[in-house]
N, C-alpha and C positions, 0 to 999 in steps of 0.2 A: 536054362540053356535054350528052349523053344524059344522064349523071347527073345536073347540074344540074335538067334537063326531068322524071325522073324526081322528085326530089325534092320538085316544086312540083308535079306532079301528086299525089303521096302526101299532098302537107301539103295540097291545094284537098280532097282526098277525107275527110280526117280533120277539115279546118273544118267539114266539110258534116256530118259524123258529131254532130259535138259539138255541132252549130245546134239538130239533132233531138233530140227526147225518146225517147231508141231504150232499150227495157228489155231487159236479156238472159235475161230472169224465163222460159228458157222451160220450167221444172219448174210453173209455174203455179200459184206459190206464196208465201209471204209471207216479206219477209224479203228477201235477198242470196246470193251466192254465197258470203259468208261466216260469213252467220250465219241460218238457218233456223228461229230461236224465235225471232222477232218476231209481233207482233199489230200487225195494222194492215187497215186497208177491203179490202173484196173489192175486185180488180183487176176493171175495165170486164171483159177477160176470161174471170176467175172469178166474175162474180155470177148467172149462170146455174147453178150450183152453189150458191148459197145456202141452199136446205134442207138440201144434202149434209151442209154445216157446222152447219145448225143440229142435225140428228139424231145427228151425229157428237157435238156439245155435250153433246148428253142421254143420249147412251151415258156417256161419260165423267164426267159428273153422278150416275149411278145406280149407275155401279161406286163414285165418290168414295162415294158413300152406305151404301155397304156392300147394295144393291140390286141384282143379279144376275137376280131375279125379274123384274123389272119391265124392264133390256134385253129377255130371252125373251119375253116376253110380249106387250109393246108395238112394240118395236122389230127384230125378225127376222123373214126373210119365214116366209110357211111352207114354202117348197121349203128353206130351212134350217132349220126346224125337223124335218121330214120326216126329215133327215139326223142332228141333233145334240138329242138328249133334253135336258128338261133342268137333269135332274141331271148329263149329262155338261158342260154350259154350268155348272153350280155346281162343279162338281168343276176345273174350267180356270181358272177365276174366281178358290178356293180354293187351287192350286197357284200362282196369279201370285201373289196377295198373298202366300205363304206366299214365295214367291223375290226377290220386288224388296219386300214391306212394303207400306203404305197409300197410298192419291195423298194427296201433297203438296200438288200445286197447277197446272194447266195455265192456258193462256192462251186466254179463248171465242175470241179475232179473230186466234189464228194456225193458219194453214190453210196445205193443198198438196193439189191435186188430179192425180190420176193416170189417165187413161185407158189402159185397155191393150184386147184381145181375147182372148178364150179361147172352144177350141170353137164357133169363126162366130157366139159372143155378145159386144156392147160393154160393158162395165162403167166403171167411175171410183173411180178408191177414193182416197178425203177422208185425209189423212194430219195425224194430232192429236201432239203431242209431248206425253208425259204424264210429270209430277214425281214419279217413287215414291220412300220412304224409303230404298232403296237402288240409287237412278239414275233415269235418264231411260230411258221407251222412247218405241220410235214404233209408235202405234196403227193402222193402214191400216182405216178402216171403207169394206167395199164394199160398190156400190149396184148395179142395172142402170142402164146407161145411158140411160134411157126420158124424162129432162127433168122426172121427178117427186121422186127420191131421196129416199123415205120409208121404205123397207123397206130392212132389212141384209140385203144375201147370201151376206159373207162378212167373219169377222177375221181379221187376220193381227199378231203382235205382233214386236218387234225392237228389240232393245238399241240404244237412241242412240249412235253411237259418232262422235260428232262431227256433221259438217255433209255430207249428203249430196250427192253432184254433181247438179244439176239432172236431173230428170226419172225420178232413183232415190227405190226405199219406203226 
């Protein structure tokens, strides 16, 4: 009889699950748990982040371009630039293409945002899948977390190697 009663409690809890529109997005990101290069609308969520994406766009736009000048220039803060000259931003630039080849082709409306801490400062970092001729990476453009995310603070690059588990770069 407990089983039974168990059962029908399990199966009222799972009707109830399934009534809901419950997303398990919590990498806060576009896409699924099984596939992470889709494009599709910022999640109610994620549109608080929408410059994040749009700036992350135009990084990605200006390396496509063969443009490295104009990320530096425009797009890094100056406490990263303080740190990274830049001709060593041309020379990193120069080394990627020269190991993965040209972009290909990414997608403007697939997005993933990351919040972490470092050093008692909040950041977010906009995570782009980018198509180069010899693979997929994934671009982490980081921002502070100040609700403005216009300036870069930080890149970081990494081989696509499949579909990351929610909430990982």
């Amino acid at each position: 009889m407990s089983n039974k009663i168990s059962l029908l409690v399990l199966l009222f809890i799972l009707s109830l699950i399934a009534a809901c529109d419950v997303s398990i997005n919590a990498a806060n990101r576009s896409g699924d748990i099984e596939d992470d290069y889709v494009a599709e609308p910022l999640s109610s969520m994620s549109k608080k982040y929408a410059n994040a994406l749009e700036v992350s766009n135009q990084l990605v736009e200006y390396m496509k371009a063969g443009d490295p000048e104009s990320v530096y220039t425009e797009l890094l803060s100056d406490s990263l630039k303080k740190t990274l000259s830049e001709q060593v931003w041309k020379d990193q630039v120069s080394q990627l293409t020269y190991a993965k080849g040209e972009i290909i082709n990414y997608k403007k409306m697939q997005w993933g945002f990351v919040p972490f801490e470092q050093d008692g400062s909040d950041f977010i970092a906009s995570i782009k899948i980018v198509e180069h001729e010899a693979g997929m990476m994934k671009y982490s453009v980081v921002f502070n977390d100040d609700g403005v995310f216009d300036k870069v603070v930080g890149f970081h690059l990494k081989e696509r190697d499949g579909v990351s588990p929610p909430g990982e770069f």
